[in-house]
KOLRO-283241 format. One record per residue (C-alpha): y, z, x; residue in three letters. Coordinates in steps of 0.1 Angstrom, whole numbers, plus 5000, padded with zeros to 4 digits. Example, Ala and Ser with C-alpha at 12.3 -4.5 7.8 and 13.67 -1.06 7.14 Angstrom:
// KOLRO-283241
495550785123ALA
498950715137SER
// end
This chain:
// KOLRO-283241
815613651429UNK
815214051434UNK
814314151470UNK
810714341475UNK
809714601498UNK
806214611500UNK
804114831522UNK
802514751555UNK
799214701543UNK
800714461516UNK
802114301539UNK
799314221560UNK
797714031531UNK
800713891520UNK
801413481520UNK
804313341535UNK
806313021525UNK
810012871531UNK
809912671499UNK
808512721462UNK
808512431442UNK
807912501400UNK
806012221385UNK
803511961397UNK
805211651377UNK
806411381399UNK
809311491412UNK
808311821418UNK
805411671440UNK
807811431454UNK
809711721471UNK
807111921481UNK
805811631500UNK
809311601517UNK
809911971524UNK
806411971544UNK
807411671561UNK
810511851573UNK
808412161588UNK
808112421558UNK
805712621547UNK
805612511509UNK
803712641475UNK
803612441441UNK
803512611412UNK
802512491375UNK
801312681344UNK
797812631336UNK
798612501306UNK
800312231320UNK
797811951319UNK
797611991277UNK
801411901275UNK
802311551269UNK
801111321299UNK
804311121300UNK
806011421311UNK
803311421346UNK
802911071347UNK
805210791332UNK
803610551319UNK
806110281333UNK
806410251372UNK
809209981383UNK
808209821408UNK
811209591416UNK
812409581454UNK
814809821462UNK
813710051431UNK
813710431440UNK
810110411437UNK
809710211462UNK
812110401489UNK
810210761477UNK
806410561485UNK
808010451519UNK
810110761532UNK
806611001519UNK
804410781543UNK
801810691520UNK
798610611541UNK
798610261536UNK
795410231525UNK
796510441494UNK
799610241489UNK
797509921487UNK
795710121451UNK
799210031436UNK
799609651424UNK
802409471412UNK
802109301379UNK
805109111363UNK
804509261328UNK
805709631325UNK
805009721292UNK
804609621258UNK
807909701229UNK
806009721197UNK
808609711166UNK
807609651131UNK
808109281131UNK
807909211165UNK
805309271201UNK
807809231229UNK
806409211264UNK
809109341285UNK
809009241329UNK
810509041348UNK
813708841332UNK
812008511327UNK
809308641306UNK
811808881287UNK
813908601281UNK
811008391265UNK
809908691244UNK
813208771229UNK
813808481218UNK
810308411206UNK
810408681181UNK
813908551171UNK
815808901183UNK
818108701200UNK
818908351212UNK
818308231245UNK
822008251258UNK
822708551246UNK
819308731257UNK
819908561291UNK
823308741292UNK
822409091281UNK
819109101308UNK
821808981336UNK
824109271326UNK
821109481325UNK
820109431360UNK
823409411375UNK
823709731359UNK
820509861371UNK
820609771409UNK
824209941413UNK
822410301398UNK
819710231417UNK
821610171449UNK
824410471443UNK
821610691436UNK
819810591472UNK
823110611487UNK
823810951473UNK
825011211505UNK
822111391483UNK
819411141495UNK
821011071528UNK
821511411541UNK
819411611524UNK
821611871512UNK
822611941478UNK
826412041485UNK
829311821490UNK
828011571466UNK
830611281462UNK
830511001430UNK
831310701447UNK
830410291443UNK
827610171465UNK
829409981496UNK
829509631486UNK
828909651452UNK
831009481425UNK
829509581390UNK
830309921375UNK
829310171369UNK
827110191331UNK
826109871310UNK
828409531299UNK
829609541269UNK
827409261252UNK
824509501264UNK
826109821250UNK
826909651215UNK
824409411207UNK
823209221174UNK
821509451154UNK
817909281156UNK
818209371200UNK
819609641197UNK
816709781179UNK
814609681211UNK
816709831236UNK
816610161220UNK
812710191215UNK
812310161249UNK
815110391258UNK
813810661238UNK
809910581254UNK
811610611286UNK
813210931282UNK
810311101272UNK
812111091232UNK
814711381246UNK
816811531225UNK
820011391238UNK
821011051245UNK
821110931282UNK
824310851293UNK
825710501306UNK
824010511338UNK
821210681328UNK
820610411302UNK
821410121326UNK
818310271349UNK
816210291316UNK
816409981304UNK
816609761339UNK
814009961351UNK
811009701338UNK
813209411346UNK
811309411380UNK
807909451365UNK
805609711373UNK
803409911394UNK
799209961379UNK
796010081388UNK
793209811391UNK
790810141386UNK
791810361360UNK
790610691376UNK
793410691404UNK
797310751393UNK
800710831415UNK
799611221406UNK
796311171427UNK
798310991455UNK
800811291463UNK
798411521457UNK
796111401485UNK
798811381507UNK
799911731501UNK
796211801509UNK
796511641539UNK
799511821551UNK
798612151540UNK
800312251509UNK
799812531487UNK
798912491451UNK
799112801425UNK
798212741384UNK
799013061371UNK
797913141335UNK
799913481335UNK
803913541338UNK
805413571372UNK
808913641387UNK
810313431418UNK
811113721444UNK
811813761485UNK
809113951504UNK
810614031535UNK
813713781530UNK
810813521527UNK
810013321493UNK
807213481472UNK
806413461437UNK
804913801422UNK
802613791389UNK
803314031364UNK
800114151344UNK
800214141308UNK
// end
């Protein structure tokens, strides 16, 4: 960022913040709600085109809502009034995989089971097998990701690859999971590519294993339509006093005065 030197009576007028966060997707809120919590001043920024993009992009449409999923240690460490966090409700059906011969309801592993082997995409060992691997698989992401010296400390140097204490799956997916009959296989990567917003690139091992366990827990709905995870953070960030900019014009991120600023350039 280039340095700034503005004059004293620009300086008067100027606003002031320790942190500026691009984008007002989840995880952009997500950490704007934590840097406040930590005593910064913070501003969000998002293009004002932003809300015509894609909504999976701002909102997935899946929210896992097993116990010990990431979501549920971001909702707890954010402190979610809890009359907010009682809008969210659990449901054991995540989402729907439509192929063409075939309407899998994907949850919890019971009901998976039951509906993979209802549509004949695999038999009821086999599918019992590849959903164990799959949340084996799942829980040791989840749990290296929570016990990441990123998430623990709060710092974003040092960072270390290690196995969760305790844990005694690898890392990435089984085998019978990775290479499955053709008819699953099919399934698994429909709702990989949903999940991953159709990216360009594939997700790797892990990243797969956390897509695809994911609904294995079910998932996290609205009874009333009108109120999403978006509206959630962004009353909390109200409540704590956190700037929001939508800027429809180009603008460089600068220092004013060895402070964070961003300065829009006129077109």
């Amino acid at each position: 960022m280039r340095e700034l030197s503005p004059q004293r009576s620009q300086a008067l007028r100027a606003r002031r913040w320790d942190a500026i966060v691009l984008g007002g997707a989840l995880p952009g809120l997500v950490a704007a709600v934590h840097l406040r919590m930590a005593g910064l001043r913070v501003l969000v920024v998002e293009e004002a085109m932003a809300p015509q993009i894609f909504p999976g992009l701002r909102e997935p449409f899946c929210i896992p809502a097993g116990r010990g999923e990431v979501f549920d240690a971001c909702v707890a460490a954010l402190s979610l009034p809890l009359v907010e966090r009682r809008l969210l409700r659990r449901q054991p059906i995540a989402y729907q995989v439509v192929l063409p011969d075939a309407r899998v309801n994907v949850g919890d592993p019971a009901t998976t089971t039951d509906e993979l082997v209802a549509w004949g995409l695999a038999k009821p060992e086999a599918a019992r097998s590849a959903l164990h691997g799959i949340r084996m698989a799942s829980q040791a992401e989840a749990a290296a990701m929570l016990s990441s010296p990123w998430v623990r400390a709060g710092r974003t140097r040092g960072r270390v690859r290690r196995e969760p204490p305790g844990s005694r799956h690898g890392r990435g997916l089984p085998a019978d999971v990775i290479r499955p009959n053709p008819a699953l296989a099919k399934c698994f990567d429909a709702q990989v590519r949903a999940l991953s917003n159709l990216a360009t690139l594939a997700p790797p091992p892990e990243g797969r294993a956390r897509l695809l366990g994911a609904a294995l827990g079910g998932g996290f709905v609205f009874p009333n339509t009108a109120h999403t995870v978006r509206d959630l953070l962004l009353r909390r960030m109200e409540a704590q006093g956190t700037d929001r900019k939508t800027l429809a014009k180009r603008f460089d991120l600068v220092t004013w005065e060895r402070e964070a600023g961003i300065n829009a350039i006129e077109t």
